[in-house]
C-alpha positions in Angstrom: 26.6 76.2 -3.5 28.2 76.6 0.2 29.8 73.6 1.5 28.9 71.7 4.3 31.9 71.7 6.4 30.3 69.6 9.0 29.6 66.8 6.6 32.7 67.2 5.5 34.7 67.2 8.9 32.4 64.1 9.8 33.4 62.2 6.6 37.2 63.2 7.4 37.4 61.2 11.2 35.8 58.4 9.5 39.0 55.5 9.5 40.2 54.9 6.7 39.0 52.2 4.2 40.7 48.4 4.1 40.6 45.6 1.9 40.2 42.1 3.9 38.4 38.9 3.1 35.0 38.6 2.8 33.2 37.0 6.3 31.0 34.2 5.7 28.4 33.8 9.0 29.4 31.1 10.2 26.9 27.5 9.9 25.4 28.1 13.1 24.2 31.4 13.1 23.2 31.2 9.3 19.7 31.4 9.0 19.4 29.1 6.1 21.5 26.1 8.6 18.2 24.9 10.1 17.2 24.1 6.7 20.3 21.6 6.2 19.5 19.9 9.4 17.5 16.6 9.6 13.9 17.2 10.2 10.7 15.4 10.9 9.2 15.9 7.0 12.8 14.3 5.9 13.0 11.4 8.1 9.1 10.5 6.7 10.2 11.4 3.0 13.0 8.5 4.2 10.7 6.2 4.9 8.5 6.7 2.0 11.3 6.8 -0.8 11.2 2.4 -0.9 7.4 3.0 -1.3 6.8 5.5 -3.7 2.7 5.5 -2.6 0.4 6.9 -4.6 -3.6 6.8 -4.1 -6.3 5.7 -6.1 -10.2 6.2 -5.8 -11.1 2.5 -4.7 -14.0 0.3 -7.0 -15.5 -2.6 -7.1 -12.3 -4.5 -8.8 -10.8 -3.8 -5.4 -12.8 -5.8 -3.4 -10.2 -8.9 -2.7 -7.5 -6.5 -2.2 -9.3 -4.4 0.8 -10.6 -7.7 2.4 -7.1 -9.2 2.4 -5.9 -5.7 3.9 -8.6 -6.0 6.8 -7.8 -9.5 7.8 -4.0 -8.0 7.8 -4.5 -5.3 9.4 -6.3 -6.8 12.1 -5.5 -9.8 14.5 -7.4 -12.8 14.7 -9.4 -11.9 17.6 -10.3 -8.5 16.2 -10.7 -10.3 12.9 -13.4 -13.1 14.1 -14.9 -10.2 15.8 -15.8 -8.0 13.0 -17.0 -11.0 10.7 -19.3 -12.1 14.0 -20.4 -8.4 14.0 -21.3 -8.4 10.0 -23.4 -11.1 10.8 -25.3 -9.6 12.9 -26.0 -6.8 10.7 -26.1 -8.8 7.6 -28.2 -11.7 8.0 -29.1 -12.2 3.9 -25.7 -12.1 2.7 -24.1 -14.4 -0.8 -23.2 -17.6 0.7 -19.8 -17.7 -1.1 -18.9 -14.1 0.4 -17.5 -13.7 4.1 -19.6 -11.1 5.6 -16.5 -8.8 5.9 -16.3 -9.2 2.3 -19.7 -8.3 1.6 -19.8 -5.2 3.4 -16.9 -4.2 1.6 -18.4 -5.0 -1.9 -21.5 -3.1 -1.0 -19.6 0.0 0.3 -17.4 0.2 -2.8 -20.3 -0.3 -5.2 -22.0 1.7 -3.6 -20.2 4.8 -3.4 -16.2 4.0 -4.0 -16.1 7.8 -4.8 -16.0 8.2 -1.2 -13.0 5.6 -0.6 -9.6 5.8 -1.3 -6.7 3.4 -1.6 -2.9 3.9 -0.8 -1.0 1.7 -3.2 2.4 0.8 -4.7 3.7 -1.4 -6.9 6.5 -4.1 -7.3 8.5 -7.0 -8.9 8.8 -10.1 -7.0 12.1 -9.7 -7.7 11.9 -6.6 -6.0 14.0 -6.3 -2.1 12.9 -5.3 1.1 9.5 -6.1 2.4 7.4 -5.0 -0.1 9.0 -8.0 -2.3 7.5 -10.5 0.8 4.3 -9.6 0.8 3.9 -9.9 -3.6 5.1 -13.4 -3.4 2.3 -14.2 -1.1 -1.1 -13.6 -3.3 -2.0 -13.0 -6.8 -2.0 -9.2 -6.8 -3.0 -7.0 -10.2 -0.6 -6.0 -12.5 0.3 -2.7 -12.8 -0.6 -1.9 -16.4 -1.8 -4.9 -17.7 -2.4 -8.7 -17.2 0.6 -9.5 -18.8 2.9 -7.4 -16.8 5.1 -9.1 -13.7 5.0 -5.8 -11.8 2.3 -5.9 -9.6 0.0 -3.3 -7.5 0.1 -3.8 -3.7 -2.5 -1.8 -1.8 -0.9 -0.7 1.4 -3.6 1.0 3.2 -7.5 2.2 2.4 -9.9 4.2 3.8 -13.4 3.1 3.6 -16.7 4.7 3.6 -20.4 5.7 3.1 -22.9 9.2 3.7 -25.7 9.0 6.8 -28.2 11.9 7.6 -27.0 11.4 11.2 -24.5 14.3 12.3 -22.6 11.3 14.0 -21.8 7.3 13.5 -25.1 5.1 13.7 -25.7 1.2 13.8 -27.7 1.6 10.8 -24.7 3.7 8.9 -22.5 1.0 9.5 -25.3 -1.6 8.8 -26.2 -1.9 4.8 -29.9 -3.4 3.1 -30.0 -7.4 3.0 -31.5 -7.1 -1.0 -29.0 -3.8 -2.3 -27.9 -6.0 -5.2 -31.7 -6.5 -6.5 -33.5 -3.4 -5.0 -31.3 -0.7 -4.9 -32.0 2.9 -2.8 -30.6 5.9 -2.8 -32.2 6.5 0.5 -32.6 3.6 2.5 -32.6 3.4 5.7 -29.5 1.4 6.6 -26.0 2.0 4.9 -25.1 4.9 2.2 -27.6 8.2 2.2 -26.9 9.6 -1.3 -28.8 12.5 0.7 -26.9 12.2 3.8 -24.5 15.7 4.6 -21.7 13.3 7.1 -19.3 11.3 5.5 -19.0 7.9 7.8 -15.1 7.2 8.4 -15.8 3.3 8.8 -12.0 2.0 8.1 -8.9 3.1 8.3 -6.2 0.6 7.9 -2.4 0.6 7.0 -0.4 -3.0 6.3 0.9 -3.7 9.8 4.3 -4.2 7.9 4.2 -0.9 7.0 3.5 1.1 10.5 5.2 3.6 12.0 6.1 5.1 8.5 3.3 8.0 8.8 1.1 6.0 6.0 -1.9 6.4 7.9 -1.6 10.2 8.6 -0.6 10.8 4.8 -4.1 8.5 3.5 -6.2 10.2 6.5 -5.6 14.0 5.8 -5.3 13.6 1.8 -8.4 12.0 2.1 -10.0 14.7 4.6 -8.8 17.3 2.3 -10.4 15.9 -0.6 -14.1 15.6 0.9 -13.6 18.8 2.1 -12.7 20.4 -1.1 -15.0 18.5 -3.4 -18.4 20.0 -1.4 -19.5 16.3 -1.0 -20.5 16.9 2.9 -20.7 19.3 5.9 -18.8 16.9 8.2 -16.7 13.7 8.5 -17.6 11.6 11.4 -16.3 8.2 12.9 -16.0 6.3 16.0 -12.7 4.8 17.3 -11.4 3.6 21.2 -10.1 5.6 23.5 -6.7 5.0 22.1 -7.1 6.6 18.9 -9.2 9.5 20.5 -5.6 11.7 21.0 -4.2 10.6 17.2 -7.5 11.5 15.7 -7.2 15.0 17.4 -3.9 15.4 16.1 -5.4 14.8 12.5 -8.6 17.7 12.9 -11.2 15.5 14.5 -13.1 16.6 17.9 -14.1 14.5 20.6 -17.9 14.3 20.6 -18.1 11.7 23.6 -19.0 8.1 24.0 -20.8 7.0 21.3 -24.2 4.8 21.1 -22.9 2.4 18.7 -23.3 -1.5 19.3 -20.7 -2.0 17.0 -18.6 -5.0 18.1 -19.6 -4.9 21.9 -19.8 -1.1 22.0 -17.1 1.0 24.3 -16.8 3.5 21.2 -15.9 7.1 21.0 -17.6 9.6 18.3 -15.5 12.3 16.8 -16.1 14.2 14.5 -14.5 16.9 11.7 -16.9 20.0 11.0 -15.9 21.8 7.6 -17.3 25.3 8.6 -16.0 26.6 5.6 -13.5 29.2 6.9 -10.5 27.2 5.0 -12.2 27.5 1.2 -10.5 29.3 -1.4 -12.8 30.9 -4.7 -10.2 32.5 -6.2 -8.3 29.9 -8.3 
């Protein structure tokens, strides 16, 4: 075969080989650097490592624990204002129940498959201020009666199903007689029929803000109503302070809402599952 000189000439100007130490790139221009830097999703991994949450699909043996987590999560004014509102709406309720307290035990007898609880669990001997807040009620044990560790619910989400597209008075309302004459239509409170889920509350332990608690319940909670086919929507009402966090989390600005609820002022939103995210093939 004929050689190729040219090749060969080419190959012959080339300089010749040397043996040096290997260059590493140096951190900064390394691609895999950014991924040793602090981020966002580690500083709230941080914040979450005392807690070690997990979430649980709320009954009605959680009924003390989500009223004490109301009155805590809201002040007194706010407080006094949502039992005065309850009353309202619930004028034949149990004597020996607040009417905060019996709105909750109706929602999560109701239908506590649509509410979820963020919970985690400690010793009194436990530090930090998870340790506080077990010394101040009789919370459940963690695996049984006997046990000292005990389960502290740190934030819940609440909520029934409505034939309205958006939050009504009546969705938020519930029947005076559910206990002896129960409905799976009626036409106040939970719609077994009813394609919106009502987002009623949302609330984290005020000791525990500012750790992302709330976003982590809100969009694990989303994702699972979506995924489970229970609805076509998610809807809720909020103030105008919420409106931009709400956003943030998939929700749309409807407008001002109708709702009497606690002197009114309220803003609907809502979260359409159009179906574009499913996925058939697992």
């Amino acid at each position: 075969m004929p050689r190729d000189l040219l090749a060969e000439k080419t190959l012959q100007s080339l300089p010749a080989l040397e043996k040096q130490e290997a260059n590493s790139p140096s951190p900064a221009s390394s691609p895999m650097s950014l991924f040793r830097k602090p981020t966002l999703l580690e500083d709230r991994f941080k914040k979450l490592a005392e807690l070690k949450p997990y979430c649980l699909l709320l009954n009605q043996n959680d009924v003390d624990d989500c009223d004490w987590l109301e009155h805590a999560a809201f002040d007194a004014n706010e407080a006094a204002s949502r039992e005065k509102v309850s009353l309202i709406f619930r004028p034949a309720i149990c004597f020996m129940c607040t009417p905060l307290t019996a709105q909750i035990e109706y929602r999560l007898r109701t239908c506590g498959e649509l509410c979820s609880g963020l919970f985690t669990s400690a010793y009194a001997t436990s530090s930090g201020t998870i340790s506080s807040i077990v010394k101040t009620r009789q919370f459940p044990s963690v695996d049984s009666s006997a046990s000292d560790r005990r389960r502290v619910l740190l934030g819940h989400i609440i909520a029934t199903k409505s034939k309205s597209p958006i939050v009504t008075d009546n969705s938020m309302a519930f029947p005076s007689d559910w206990r002896s004459n129960y409905q799976l239509t009626p036409s106040t409170g939970h719609n077994e029929d009813g394609e919106t889920v009502c987002l009623h509350s949302l609330c984290v332990h005020p000791d525990f803000h500012a750790r992302g608690l709330g976003g982590v319940l809100l969009r694990g909670w989303t994702q699972r109503i979506r995924d489970s086919g229970t609805a076509k929507r998610i809807a809720l009402i909020c103030r105008d302070r919420l409106v931009e966090w709400y956003e943030k989390n998939g929700f749309k600005k409807v407008g001002p809402s109708a709702c009497q609820y606690g002197g009114g002022n309220w803003v609907d939103m809502v979260m359409e599952f159009d179906g574009s995210e499913e996925n058939d093939d697992f």
